[in-house]
PASEBA-1860 file (N, C-alpha, C; in nm, 3 decimals):
! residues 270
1> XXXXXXXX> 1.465/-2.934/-2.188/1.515/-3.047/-2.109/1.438/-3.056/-1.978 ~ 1.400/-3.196/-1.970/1.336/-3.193/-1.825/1.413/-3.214/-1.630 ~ 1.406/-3.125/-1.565/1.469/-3.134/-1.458/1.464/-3.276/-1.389 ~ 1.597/-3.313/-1.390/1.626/-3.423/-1.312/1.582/-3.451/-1.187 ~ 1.594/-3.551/-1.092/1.533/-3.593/-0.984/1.625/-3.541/-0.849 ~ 1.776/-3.518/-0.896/1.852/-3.492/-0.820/1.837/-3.301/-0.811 ~ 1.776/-3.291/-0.940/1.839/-3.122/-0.950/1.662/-3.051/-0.870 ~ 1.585/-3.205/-0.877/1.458/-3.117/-0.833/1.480/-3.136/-0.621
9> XXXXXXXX> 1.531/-3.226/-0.600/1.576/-3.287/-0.529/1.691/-3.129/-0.385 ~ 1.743/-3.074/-0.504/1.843/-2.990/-0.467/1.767/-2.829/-0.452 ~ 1.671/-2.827/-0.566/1.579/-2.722/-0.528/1.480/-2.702/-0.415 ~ 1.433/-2.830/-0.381/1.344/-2.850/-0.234/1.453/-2.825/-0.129 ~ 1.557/-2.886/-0.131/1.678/-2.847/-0.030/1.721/-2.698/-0.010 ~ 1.722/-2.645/-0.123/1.743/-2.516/-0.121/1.621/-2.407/-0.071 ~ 1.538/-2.413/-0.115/1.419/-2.360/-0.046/1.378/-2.398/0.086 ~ 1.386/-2.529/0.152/1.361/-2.544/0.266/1.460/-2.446/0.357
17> XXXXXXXX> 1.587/-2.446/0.319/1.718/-2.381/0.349/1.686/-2.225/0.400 ~ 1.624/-2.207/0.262/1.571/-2.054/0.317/1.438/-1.996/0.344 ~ 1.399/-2.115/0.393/1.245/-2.109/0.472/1.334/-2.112/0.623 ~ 1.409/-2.213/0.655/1.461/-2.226/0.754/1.549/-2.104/0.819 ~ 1.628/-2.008/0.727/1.692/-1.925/0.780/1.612/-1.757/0.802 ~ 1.450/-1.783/0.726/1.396/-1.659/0.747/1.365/-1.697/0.917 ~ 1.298/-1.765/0.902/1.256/-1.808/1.063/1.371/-1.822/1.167 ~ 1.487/-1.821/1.174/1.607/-1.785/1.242/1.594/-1.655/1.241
25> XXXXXXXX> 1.594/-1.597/1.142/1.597/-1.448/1.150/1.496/-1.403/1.233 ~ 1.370/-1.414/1.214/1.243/-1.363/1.310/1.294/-1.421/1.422 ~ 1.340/-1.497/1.488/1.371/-1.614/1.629/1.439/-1.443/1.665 ~ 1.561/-1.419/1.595/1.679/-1.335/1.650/1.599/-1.228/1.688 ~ 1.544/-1.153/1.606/1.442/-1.034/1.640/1.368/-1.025/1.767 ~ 1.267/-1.139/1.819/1.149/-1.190/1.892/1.265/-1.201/2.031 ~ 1.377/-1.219/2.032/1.430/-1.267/2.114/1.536/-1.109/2.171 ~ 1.571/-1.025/2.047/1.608/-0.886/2.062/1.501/-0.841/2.113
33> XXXXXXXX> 1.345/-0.835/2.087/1.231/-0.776/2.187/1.227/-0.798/2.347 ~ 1.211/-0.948/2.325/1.240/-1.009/2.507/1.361/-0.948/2.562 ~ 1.475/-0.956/2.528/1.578/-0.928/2.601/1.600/-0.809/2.624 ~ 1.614/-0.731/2.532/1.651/-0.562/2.505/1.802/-0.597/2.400 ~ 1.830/-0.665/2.443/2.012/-0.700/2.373/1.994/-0.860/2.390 ~ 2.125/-0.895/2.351/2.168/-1.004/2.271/2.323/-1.025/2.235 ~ 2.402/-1.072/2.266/2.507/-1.140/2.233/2.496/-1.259/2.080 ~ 2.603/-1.301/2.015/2.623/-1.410/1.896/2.579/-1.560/1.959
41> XXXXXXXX> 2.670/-1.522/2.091/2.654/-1.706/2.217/2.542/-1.708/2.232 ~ 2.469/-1.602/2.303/2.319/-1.610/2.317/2.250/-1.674/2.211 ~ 2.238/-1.619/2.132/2.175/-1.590/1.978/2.171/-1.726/1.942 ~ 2.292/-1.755/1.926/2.334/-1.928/1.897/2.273/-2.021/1.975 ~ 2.301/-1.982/2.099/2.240/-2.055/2.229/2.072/-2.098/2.225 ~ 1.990/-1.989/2.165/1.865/-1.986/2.159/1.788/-2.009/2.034 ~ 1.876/-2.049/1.931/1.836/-2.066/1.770/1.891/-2.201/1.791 ~ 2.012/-2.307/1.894/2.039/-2.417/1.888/2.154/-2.446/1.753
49> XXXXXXXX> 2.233/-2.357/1.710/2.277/-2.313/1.576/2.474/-2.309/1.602 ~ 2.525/-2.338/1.537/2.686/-2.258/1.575/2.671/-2.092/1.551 ~ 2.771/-2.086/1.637/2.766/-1.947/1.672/2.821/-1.866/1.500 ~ 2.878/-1.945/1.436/2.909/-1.877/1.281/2.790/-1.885/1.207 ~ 2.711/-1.919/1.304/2.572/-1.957/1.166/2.502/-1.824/1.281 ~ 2.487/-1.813/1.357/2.436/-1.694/1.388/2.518/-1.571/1.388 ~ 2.607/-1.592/1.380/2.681/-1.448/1.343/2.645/-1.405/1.212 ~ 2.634/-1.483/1.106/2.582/-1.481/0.962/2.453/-1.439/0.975
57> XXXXXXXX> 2.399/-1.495/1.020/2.236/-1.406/1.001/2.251/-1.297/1.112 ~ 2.272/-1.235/1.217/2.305/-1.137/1.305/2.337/-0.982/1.171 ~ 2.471/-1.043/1.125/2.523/-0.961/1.052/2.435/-0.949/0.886 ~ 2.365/-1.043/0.841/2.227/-0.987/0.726/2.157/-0.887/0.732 ~ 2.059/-0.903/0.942/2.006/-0.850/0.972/2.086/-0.709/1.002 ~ 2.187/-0.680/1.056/2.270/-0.560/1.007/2.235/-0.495/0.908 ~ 2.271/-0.555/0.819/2.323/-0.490/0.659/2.167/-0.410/0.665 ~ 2.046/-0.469/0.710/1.912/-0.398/0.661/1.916/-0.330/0.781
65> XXXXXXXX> 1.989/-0.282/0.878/1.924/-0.217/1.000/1.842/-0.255/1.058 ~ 1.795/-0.405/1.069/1.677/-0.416/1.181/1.748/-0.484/1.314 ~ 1.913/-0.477/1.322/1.960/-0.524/1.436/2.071/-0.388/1.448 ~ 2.144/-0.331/1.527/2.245/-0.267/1.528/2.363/-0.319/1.658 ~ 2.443/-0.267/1.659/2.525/-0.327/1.758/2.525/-0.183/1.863 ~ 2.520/-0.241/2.022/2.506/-0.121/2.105/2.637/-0.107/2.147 ~ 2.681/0.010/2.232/2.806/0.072/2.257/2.910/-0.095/2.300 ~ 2.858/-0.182/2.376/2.919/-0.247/2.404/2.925/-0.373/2.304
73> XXXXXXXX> 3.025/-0.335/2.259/3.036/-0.405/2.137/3.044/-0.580/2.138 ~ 2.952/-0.650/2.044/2.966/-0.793/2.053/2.780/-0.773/2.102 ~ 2.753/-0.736/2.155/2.592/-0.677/2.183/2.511/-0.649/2.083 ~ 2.380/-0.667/2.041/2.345/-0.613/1.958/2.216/-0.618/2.010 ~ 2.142/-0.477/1.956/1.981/-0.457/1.990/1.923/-0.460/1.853 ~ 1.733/-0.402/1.839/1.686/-0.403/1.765/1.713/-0.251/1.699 ~ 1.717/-0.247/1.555/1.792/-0.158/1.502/1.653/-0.019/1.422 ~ 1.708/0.039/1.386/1.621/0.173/1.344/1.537/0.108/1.243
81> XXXXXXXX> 1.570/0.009/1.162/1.477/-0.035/1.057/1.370/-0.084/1.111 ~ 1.391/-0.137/1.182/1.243/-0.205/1.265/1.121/-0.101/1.284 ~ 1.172/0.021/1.343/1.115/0.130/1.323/1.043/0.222/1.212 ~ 1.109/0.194/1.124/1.038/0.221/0.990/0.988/0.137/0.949 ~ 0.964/0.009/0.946/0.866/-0.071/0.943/0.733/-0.052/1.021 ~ 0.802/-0.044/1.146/0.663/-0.020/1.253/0.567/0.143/1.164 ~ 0.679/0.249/1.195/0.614/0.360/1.146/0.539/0.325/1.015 ~ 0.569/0.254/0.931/0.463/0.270/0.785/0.321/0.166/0.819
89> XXXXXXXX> 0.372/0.074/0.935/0.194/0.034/0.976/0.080/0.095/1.052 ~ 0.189/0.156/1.151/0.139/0.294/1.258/0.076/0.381/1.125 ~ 0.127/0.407/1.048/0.077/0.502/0.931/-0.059/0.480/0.873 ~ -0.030/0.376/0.853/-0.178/0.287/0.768/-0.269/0.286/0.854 ~ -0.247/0.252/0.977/-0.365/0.179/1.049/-0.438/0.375/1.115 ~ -0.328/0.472/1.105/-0.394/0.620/1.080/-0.499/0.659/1.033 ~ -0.433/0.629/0.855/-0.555/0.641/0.763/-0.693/0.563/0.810 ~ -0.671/0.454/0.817/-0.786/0.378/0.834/-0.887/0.416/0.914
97> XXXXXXXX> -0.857/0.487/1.060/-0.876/0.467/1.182/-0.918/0.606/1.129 ~ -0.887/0.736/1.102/-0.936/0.852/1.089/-1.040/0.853/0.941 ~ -0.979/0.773/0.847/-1.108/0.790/0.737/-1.237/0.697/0.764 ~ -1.228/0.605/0.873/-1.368/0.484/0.866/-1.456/0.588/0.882 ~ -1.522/0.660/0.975/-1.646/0.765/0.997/-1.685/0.791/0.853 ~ -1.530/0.910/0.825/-1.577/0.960/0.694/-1.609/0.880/0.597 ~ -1.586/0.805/0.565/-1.634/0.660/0.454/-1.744/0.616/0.483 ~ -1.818/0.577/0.613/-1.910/0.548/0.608/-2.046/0.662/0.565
105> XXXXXXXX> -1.977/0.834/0.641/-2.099/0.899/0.580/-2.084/0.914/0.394 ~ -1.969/0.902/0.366/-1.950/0.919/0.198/-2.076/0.789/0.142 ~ -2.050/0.681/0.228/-2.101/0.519/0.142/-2.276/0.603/0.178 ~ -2.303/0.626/0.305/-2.439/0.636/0.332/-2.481/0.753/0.211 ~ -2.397/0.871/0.225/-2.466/0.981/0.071/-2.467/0.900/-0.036 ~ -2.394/0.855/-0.092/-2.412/0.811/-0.228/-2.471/0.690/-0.271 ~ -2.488/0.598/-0.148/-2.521/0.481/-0.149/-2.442/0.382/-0.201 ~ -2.319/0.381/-0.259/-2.204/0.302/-0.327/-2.102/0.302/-0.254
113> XXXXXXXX> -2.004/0.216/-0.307/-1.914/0.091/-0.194/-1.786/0.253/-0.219 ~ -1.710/0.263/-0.083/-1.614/0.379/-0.079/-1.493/0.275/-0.010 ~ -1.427/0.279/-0.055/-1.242/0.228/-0.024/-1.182/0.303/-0.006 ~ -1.030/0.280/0.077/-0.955/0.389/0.108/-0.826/0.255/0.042 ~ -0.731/0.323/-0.038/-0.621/0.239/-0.037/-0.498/0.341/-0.041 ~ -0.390/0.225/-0.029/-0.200/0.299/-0.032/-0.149/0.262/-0.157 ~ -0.018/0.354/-0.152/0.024/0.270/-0.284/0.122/0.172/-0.219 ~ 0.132/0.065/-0.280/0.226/-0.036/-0.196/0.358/-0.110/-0.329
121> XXXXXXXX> 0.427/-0.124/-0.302/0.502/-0.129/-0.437/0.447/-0.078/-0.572 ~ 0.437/-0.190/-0.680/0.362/-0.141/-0.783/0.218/-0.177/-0.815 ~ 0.142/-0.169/-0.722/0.035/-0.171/-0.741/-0.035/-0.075/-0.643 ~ -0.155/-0.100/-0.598/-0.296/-0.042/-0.478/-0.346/-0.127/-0.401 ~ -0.311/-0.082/-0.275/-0.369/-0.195/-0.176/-0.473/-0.135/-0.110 ~ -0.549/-0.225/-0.100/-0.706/-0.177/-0.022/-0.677/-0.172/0.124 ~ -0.691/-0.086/0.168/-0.699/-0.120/0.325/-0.816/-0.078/0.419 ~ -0.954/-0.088/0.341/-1.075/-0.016/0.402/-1.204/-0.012/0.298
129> XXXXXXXX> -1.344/-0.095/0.304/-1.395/-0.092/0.235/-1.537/-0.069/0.317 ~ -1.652/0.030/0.259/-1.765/0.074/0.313/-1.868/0.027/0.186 ~ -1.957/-0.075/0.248/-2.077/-0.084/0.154/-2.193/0.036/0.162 ~ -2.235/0.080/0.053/-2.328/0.167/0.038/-2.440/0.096/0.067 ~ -2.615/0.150/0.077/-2.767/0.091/0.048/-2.758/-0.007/-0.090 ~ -2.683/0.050/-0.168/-2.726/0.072/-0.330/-2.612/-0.063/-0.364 ~ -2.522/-0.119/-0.328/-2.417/-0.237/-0.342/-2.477/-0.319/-0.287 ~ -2.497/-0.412/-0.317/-2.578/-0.544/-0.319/-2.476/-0.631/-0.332
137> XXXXXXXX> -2.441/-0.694/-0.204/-2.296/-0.812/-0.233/-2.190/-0.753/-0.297 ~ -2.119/-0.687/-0.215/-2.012/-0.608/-0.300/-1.922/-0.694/-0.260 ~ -1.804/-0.683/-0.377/-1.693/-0.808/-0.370/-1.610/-0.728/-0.262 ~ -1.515/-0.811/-0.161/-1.491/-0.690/-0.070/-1.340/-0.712/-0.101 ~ -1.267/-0.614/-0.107/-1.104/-0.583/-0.181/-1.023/-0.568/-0.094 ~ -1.045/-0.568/0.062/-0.967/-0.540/0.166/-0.880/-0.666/0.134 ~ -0.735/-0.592/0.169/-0.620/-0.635/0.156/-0.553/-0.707/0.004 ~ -0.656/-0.667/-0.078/-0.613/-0.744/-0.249/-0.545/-0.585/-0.294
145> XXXXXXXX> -0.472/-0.614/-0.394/-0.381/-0.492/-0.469/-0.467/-0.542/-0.623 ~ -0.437/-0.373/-0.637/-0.508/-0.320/-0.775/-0.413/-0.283/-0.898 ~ -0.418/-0.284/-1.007/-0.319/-0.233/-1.110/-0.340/-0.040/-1.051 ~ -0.269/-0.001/-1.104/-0.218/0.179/-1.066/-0.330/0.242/-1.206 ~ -0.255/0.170/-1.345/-0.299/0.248/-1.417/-0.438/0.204/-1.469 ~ -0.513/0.136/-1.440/-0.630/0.141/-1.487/-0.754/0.122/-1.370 ~ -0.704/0.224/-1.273/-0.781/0.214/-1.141/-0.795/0.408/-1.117 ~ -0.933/0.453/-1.058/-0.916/0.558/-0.978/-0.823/0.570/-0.881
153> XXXXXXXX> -0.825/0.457/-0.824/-0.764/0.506/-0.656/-0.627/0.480/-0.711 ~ -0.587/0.426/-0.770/-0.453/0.420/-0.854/-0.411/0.550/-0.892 ~ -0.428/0.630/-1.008/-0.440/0.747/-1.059/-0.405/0.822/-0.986 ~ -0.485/0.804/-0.816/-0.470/0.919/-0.744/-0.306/0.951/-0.689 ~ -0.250/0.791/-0.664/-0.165/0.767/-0.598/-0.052/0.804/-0.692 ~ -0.026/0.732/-0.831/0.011/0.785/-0.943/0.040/0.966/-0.920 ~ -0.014/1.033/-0.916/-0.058/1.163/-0.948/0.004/1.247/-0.840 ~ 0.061/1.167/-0.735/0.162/1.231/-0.616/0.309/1.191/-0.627
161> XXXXXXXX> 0.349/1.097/-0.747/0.479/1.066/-0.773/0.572/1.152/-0.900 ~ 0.665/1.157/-0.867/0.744/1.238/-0.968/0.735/1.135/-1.133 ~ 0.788/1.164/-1.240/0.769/1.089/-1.329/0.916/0.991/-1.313 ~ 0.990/0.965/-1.282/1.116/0.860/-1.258/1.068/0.761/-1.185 ~ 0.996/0.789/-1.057/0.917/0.681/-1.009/0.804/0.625/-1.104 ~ 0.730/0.690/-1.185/0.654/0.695/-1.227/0.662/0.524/-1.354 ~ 0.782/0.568/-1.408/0.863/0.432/-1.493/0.912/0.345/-1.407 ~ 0.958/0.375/-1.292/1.017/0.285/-1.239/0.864/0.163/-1.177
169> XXXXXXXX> 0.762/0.183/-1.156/0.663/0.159/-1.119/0.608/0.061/-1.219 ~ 0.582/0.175/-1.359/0.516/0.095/-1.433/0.620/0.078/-1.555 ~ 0.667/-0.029/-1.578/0.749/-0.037/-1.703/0.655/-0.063/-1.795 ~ 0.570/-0.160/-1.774/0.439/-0.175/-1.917/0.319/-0.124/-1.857 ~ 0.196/-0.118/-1.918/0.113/-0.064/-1.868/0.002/-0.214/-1.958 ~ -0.039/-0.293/-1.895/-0.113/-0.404/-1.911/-0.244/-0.347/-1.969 ~ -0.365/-0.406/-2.048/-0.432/-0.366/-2.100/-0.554/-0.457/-2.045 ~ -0.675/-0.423/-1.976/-0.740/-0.509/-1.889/-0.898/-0.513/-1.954
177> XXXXXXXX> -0.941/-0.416/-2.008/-1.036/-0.376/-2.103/-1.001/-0.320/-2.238 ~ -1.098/-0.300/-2.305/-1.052/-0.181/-2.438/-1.049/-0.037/-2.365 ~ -1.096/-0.003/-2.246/-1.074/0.163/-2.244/-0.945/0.134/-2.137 ~ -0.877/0.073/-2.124/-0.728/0.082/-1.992/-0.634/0.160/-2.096 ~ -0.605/0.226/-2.004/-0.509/0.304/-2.083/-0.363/0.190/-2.119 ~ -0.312/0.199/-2.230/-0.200/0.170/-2.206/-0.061/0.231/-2.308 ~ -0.089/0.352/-2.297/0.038/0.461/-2.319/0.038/0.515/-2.236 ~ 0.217/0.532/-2.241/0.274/0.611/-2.153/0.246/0.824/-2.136
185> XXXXXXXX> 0.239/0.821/-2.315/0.220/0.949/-2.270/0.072/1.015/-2.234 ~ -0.052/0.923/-2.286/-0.166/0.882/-2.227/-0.188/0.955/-2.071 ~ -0.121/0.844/-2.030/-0.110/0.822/-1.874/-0.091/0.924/-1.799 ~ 0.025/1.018/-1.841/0.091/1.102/-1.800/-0.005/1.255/-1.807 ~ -0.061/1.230/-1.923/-0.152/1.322/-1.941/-0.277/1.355/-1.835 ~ -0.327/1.191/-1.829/-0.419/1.206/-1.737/-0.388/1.247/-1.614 ~ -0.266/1.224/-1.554/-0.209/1.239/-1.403/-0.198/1.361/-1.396 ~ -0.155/1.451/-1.519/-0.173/1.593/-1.498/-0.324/1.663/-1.467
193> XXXXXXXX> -0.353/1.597/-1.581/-0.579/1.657/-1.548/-0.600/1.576/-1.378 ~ -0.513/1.540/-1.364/-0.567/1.428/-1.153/-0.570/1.567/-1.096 ~ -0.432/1.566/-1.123/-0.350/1.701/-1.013/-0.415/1.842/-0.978 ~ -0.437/1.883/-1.122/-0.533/1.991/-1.131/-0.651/1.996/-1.120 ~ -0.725/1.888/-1.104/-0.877/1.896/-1.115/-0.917/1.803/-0.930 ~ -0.770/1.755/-0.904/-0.820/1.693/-0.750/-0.892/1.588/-0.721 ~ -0.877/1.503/-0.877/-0.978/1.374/-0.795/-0.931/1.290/-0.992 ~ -0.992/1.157/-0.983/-0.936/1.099/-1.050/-1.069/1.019/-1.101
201> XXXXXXXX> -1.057/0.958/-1.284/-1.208/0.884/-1.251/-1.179/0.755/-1.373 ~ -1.205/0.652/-1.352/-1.152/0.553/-1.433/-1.331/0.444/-1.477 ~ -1.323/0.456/-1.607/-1.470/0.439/-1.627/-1.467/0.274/-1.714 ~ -1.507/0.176/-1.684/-1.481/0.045/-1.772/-1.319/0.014/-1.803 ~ -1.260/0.102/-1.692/-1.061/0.066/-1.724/-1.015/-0.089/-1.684 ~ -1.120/-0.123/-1.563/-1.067/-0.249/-1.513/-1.145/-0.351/-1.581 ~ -1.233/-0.297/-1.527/-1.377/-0.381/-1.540/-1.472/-0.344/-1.632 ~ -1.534/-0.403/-1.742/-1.662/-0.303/-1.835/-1.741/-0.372/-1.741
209> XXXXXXXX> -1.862/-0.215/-1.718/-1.927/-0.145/-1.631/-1.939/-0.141/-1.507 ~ -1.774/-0.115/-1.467/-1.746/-0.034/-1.335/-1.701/0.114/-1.383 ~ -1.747/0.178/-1.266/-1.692/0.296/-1.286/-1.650/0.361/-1.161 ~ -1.531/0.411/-1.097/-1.484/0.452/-0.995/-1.397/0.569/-1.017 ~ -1.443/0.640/-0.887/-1.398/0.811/-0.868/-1.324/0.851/-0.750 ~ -1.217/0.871/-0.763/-1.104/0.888/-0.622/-1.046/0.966/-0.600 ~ -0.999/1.066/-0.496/-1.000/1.164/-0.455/-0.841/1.147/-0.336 ~ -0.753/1.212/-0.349/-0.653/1.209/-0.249/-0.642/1.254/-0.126
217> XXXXXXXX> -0.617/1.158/-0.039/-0.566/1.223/0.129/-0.425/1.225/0.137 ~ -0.437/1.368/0.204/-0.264/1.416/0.234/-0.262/1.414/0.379 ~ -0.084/1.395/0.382/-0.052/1.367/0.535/-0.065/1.512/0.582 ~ -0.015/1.528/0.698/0.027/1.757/0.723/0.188/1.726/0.632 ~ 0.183/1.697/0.592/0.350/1.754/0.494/0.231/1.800/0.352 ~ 0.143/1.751/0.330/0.077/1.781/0.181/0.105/1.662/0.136 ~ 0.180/1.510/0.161/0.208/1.426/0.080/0.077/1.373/0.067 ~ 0.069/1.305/-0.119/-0.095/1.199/-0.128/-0.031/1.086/-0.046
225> XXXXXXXX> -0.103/1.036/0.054/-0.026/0.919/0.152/-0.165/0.810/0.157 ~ -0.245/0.838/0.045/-0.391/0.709/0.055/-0.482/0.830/-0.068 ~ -0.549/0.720/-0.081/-0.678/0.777/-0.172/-0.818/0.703/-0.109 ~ -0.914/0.785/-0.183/-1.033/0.801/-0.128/-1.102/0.744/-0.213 ~ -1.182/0.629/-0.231/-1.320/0.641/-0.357/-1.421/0.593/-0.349 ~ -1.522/0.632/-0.471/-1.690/0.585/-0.448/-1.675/0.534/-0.579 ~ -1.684/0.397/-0.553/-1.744/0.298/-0.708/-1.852/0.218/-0.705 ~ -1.905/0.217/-0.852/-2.002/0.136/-0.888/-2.072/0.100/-0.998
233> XXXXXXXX> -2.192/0.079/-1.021/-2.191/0.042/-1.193/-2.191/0.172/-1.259 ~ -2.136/0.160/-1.371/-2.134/0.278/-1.446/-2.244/0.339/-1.522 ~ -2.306/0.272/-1.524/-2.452/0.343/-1.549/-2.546/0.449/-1.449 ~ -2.493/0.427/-1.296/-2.548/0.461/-1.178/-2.432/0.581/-1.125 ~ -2.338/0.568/-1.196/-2.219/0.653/-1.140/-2.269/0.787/-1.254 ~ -2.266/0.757/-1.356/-2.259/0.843/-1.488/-2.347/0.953/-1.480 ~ -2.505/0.895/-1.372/-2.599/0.969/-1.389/-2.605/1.110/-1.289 ~ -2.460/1.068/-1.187/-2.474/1.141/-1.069/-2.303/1.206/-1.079
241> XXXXXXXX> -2.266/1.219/-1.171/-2.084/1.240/-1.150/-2.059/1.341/-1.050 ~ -2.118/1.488/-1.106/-2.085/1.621/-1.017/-2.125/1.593/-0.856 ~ -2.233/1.518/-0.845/-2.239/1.507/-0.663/-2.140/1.445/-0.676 ~ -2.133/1.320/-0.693/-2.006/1.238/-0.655/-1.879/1.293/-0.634 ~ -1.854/1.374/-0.733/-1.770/1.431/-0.701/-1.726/1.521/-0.605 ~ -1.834/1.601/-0.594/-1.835/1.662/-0.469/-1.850/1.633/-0.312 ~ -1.900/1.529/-0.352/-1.892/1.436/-0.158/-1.796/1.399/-0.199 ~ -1.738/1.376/-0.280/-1.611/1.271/-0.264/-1.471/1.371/-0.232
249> XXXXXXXX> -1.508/1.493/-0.288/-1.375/1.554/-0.265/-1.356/1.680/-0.127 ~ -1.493/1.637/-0.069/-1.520/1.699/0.033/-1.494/1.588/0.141 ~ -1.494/1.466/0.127/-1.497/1.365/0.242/-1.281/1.383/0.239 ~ -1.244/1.378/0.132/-1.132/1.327/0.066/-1.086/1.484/0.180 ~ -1.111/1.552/0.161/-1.047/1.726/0.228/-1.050/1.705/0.386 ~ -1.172/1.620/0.451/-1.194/1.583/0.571/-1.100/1.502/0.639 ~ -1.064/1.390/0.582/-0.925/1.287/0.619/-0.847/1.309/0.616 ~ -0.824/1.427/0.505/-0.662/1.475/0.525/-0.687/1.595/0.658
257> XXXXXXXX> -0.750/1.676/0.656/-0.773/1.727/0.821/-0.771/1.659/0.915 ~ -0.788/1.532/0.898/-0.773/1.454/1.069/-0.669/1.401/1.043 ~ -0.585/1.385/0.955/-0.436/1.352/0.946/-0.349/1.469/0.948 ~ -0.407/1.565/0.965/-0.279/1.681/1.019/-0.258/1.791/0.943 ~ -0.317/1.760/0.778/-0.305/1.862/0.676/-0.446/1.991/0.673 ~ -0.348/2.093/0.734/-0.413/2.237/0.760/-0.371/2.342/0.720 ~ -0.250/2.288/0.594/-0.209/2.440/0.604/-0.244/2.473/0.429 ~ -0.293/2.392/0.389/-0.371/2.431/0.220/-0.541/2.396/0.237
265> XXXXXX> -0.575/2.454/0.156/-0.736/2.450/0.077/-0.742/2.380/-0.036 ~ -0.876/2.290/-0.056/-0.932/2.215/-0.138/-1.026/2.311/-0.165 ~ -1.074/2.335/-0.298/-1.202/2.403/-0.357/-1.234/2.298/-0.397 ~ -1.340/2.254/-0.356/-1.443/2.175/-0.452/-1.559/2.242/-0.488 ~ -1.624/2.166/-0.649/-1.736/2.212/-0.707/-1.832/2.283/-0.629 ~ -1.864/2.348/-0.681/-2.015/2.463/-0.605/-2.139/2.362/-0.701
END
């Protein structure tokens, strides 16, 4: 059946609705920064809104902790969630900021393109890309997300989660080439050979003839909190694996030292 004029009519209404009330919400926040606190009257006062329409979004923003109410009640400041928001960008922009050096001497040894990504819901987000001599117009991935399972830097990230997350992540496992993995117990297998061997390598999984090799950075707790990698054509990767591997899991040992992790050893290849 085709949607009526009224019912398409009611869907633009509805979405504008809640285009309109995210941006109330940020107003309330931006305005908890300026002030320090905040009252409902205020709130109302400065969104132009009835005060039941800002008490309603006041109290949303509750429910997630990014507003709390201070001792004096009817008051409300910016709440602990905001903070964990902030902390997981403060986090990122870490990695970034302590692995760029090392990425660039990894891209200059090997001559191929080196990324640093997170895991970000269910996928890999790039947040750092180094062209090598040897990459010629490299497509650049900063800020695009990657599938988990048919990626190195995926694998890596993969390979620091328990297996419950592990399903909860990937319910199917999509098939992107003929070599992408797509079994579960496959998968699982490989994440064990990650763990133990310290680096991860995905050969024509995404792409036929790419080939990429990734290596984990830990926070000082030991958590994998980003991965490390050197990709490129697979013909050029294939011929050089063991160096690669070895700058790679030596650069990969370096970032997690400037992020705080000192109290374990990486052996890499002799």
């Amino acid at each position: 059946m085709s949607t009526s004029a009224a019912e398409q009519d009611g869907q633009r209404d509805a979405a504008a609705a809640g285009v309109q009330s995210v941006d109330r919400a940020l107003t309330i926040l931006e305005v908890l920064a300026r002030n320090g606190e905040a009252g409902v009257t205020e709130v109302a006062a400065e969104l132009g809104v009835h005060k039941s329409t800002a008490f309603r979004l006041v109290a949303t923003l509750e429910a997630h902790r990014l507003v709390e109410q201070t001792e004096d009640r009817g008051k409300y400041r910016l709440g602990v969630g905001v903070l964990r928001l902030a902390g997981a960008t403060a986090a990122r922009l870490d990695v970034v900021q302590e692995a760029r050096p090392v990425c660039r001497q990894l891209a200059a040894a090997t001559g191929e393109t080196v990324n640093i990504t997170v895991l970000s819901d269910s996928s890999a987000l790039y947040l750092d890309q180094v062209a090598g001599t040897s990459a010629l117009q490299p497509h650049n991935w900063v800020g695009q997300h990657i599938p988990l399972h048919a990626t190195s830097n995926g694998k890596v990230l993969l390979s620091g989660l328990d297996p419950d997350a592990l399903d909860r992540l990937l319910p199917k496992l999509p098939s992107y080439t003929p070599q992408t993995i797509t079994r579960k117990a496959e998968l699982r297998a490989e994440l064990e050979q990650v763990r133990d061997q310290g680096y991860a390598v995905a050969v024509d999984e995404l792409e036929v003839g790419l080939t990429a090799m990734a290596a984990p950075i830990r926070n000082a707790g030991g958590d994998v909190v980003a991965s490390i990698s050197v990709s490129g054509p697979t013909f050029r990767i294939e011929q050089r694996t063991e160096e690669i591997v070895r700058l790679l899991k030596e650069a990969a040992l370096e970032v997690s030292l400037r992020l705080g992790w000192g109290h374990r050893q990486v052996t890499t290849p002799q």
